[in-house]
C-alpha positions as CSV (number, residue, x, y, z in Angstrom):
1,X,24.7,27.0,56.6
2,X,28.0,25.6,55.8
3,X,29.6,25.5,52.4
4,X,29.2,22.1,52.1
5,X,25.3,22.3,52.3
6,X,25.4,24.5,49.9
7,X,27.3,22.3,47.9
8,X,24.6,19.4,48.5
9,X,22.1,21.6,47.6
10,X,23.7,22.4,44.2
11,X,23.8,18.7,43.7
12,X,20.5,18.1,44.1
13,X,19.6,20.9,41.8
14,X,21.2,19.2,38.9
15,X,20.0,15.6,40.2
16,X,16.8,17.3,39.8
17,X,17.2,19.2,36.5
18,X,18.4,15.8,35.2
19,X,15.3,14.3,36.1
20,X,13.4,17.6,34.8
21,X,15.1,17.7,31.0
22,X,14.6,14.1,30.8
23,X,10.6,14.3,31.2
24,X,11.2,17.8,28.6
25,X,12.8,15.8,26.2
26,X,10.9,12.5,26.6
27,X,7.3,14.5,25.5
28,X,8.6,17.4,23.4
29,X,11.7,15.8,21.0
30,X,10.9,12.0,21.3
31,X,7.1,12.1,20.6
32,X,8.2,9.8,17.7
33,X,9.5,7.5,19.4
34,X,7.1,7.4,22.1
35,X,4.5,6.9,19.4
36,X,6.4,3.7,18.0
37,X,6.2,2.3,21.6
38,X,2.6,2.8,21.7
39,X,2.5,6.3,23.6
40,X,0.7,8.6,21.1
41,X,0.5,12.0,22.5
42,X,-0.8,13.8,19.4
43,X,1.3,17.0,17.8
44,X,2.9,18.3,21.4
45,X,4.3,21.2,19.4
46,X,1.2,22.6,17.8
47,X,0.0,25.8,19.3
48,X,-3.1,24.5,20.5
49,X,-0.9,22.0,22.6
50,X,1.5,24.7,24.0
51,X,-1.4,27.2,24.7
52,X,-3.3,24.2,26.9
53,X,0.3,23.0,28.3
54,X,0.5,26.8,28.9
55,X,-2.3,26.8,31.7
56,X,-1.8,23.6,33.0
57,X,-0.9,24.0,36.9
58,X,1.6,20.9,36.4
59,X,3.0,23.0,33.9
60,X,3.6,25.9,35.8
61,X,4.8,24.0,39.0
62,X,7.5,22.3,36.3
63,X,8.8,25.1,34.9
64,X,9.1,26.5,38.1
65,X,10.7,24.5,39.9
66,X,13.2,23.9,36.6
67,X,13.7,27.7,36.6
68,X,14.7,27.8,40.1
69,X,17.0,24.6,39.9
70,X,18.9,25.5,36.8
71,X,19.1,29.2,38.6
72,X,20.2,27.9,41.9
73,X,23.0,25.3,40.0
74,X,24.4,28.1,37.5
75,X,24.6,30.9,39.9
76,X,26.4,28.8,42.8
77,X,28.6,27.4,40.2
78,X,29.5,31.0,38.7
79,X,30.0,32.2,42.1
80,X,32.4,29.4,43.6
81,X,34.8,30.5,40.4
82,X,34.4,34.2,41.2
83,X,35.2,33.4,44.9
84,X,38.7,32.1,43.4
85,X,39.5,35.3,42.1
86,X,37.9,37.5,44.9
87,X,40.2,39.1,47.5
88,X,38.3,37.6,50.7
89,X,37.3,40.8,52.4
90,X,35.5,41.3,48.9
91,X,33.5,37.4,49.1
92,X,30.5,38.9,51.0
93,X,29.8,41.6,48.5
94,X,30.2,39.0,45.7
95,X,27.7,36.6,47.1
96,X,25.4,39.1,47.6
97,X,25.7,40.7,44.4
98,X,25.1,36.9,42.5
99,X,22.1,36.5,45.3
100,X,20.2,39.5,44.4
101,X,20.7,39.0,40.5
102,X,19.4,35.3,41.2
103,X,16.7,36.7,42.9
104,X,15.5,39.3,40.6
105,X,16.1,36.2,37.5
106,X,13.9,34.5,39.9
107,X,11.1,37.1,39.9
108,X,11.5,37.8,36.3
109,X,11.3,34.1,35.3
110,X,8.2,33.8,37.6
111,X,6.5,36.8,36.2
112,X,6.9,35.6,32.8
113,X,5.8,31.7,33.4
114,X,2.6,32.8,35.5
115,X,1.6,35.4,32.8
116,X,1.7,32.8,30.7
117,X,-0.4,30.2,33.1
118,X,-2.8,32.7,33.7
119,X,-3.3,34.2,30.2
């Protein structure tokens, strides 16, 4: 693919972590306000609450798909800078290096959420 889709890509990453951090922050921080419009979702911080939100399959398919957004967006960001200071016969090493630490984040990041969905 060309640069530029990668780009794009990036873009919608953060279109979609916007979207992503506002649902986060709509039910976990604003329950207080939600409640004063009407919306009561009871105490969303309680550990009863995050043990059930922990097994939820919506849940895991969120956090998921944040992790691998916020991974995509950070890592392509930190590697366009790093390709500015890269000699160019060094740029393939560079973007394989920040691929395969993505990756293993990835896996990490996976293994912890689905330990948790699964108990």
């Amino acid at each position: 693919m060309r640069e530029s889709q990668w780009w794009l890509i990036s873009l919608g990453a953060a279109a979609l972590m916007v979207l992503l951090l506002t649902v986060h922050m709509g039910l976990m921080h604003l329950a207080g306000l939600l409640r004063a419009a009407g919306v009561d979702l009871g105490d969303v911080r309680s550990f009863a609450a995050v043990m059930a939100r922990g097994r939820s399959a919506v849940q895991l398919i969120f956090y998921l798909l944040f992790l691998a957004a916020a991974l995509y967006h950070g890592l392509y960001g930190l590697r366009s800078v790093l390709l500015e200071v890269t000699p160019p016969r060094r740029q393939g090493l560079l973007s394989g290096l920040v691929l395969l630490a993505g990756l293993a984040a990835f896996a990490y990041g996976t293994y912890v959420t689905v330990r948790t969905f699964t108990g």
